[in-house]
N, C-alpha and C positions, 0 to 999 in steps of 0.2 A: 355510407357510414351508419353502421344499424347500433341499439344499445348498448351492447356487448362490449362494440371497439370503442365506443366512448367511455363506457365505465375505466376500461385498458389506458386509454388515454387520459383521459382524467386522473387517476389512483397514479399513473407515472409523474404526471407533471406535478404533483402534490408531493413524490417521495424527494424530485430533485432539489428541492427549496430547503430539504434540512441534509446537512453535512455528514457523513458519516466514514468511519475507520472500521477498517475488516482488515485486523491482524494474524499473517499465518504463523503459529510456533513449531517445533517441533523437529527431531532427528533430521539428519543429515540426509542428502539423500531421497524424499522420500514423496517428494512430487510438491512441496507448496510454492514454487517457482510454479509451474506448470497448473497447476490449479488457478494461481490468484491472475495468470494473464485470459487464462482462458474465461473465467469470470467479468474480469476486465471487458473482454470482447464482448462476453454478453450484453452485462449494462451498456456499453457505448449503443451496440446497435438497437438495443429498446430504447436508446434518448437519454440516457443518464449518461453524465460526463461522468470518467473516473480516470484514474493514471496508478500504476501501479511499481510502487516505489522497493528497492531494495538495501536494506539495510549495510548489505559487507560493499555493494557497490562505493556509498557514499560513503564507509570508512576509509576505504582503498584510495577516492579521490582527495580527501581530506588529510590522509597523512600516507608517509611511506611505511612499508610493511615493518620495516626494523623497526621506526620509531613504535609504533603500535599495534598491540596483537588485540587477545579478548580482554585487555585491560583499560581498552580505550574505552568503553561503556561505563567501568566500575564507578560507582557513587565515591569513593573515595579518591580516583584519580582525577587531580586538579587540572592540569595539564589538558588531559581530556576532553574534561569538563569546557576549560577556556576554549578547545579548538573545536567542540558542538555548539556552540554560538555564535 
């Protein structure tokens, strides 16, 4: 283990101790599925735990499609609202 890999080691085991959120936005399409797993992979195998979460996933689990489309987010829908808590 020479200075280098300890510096490496060191600076990782310091990042995983604060929390962090890395949100992808953006068109349809257009690869932030495929980015944020492949990222994902990275951090895991340098030592940082991550999991990479999808938004329309957990809509679709949480209500049926009739019941809620893009209105399910809306700050104004109550209903919504109750059923992201």
């Amino acid at each position: 283990l020479n200075l280098f890999s300890f510096l490496i080691l060191d600076s990782t085991q310091e990042q995983v101790r604060v929390p962090n959120v890395i949100a992808l936005a953006g068109l349809p399409a257009r690869g932030k599925t495929y980015i944020s797993h492949k990222l994902c992979r990275y951090l895991n195998w340098i030592g940082i735990k991550t999991k990479a979460f999808n938004v329309g996933d957990y809509r679709r689990k949480v209500c049926s499609t009739e019941d809620c489309e893009s209105q399910f987010f809306s700050p104004y829908n109550k209903l919504g609202a109750k059923m992201r808590e």
